[in-house]
N, C-alpha and C positions, 0 to 999 in steps of 0.2 A: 807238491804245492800247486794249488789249481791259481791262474793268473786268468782272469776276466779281462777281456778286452777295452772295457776302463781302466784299468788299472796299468795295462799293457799301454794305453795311450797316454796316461798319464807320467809313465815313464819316458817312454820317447820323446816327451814334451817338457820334460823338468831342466830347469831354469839355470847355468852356469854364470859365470865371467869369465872373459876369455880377453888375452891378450893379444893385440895383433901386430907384428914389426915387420918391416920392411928394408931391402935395400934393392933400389933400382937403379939398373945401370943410363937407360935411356932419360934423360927429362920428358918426354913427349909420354912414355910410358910411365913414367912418377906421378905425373900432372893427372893421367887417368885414374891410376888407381887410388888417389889420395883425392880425388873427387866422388870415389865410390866411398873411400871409407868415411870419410865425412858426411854422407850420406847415413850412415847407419851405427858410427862410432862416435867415440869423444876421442879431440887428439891431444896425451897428455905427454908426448913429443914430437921434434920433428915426422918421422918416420914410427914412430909408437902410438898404437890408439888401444882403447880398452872396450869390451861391450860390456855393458850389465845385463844381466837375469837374460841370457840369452839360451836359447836352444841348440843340441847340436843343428839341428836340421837348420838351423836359421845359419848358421855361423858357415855349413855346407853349402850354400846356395849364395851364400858371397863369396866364396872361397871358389866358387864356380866359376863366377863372374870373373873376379879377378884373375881365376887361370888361364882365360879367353885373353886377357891383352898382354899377362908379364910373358918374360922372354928363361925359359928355364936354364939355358946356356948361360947367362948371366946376370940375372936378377936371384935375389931371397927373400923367400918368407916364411916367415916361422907366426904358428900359433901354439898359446900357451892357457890353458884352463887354471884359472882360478881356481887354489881349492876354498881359500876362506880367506877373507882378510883379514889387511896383518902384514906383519914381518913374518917373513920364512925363508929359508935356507933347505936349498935342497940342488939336487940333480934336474938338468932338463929333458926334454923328451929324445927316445932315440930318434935321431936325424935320419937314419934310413928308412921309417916308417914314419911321416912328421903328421901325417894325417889318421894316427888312431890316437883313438878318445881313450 
């Protein structure tokens, strides 16, 4: 199968939802990262926000961002890709790998 370089880029660019939840342990480190995702999310809870039609690469360059101030000793966060909306019932992603797509 021949893959042209448009098509290659349009892959790498195609469009998910992705969910983003948090638990921080610091307030000073809550108060930043919940200024970032409001920045770039909706928040449809405390600690929960959602992106639409986002990319991965867009989603990685926050997720960047954000791993510059949480503290991994004791902070969480989990992303989760939207497959469709809707009601669904399933398994989450393995935790020991939380960052493959």
């Amino acid at each position: 199968m021949d893959i042209s370089s448009q098509n290659l880029k349009e892959f790498k660019m195609r469009k998910y939802d992705f969910i983003i939840t948090y638990d921080i342990a610091d307030v000073k480190r809550l108060r930043k990262i919940g200024k970032m995702m409001e920045k770039k999310a909706m928040r449809i809870q405390y600690s929960v926000y959602i992106l639409y039609e986002t990319s991965k690469e867009e989603v990685t360059i926050l997720l960047d961002a954000i791993c510059k101030v949480y503290d991994e000793k004791y902070d969480d966060i989990r992303v989760y890709k939207v497959k469709n909306r809707g009601l669904h019932f399933g398994n989450a992603i393995d935790l020991d790998n939380p960052f493959i797509f």
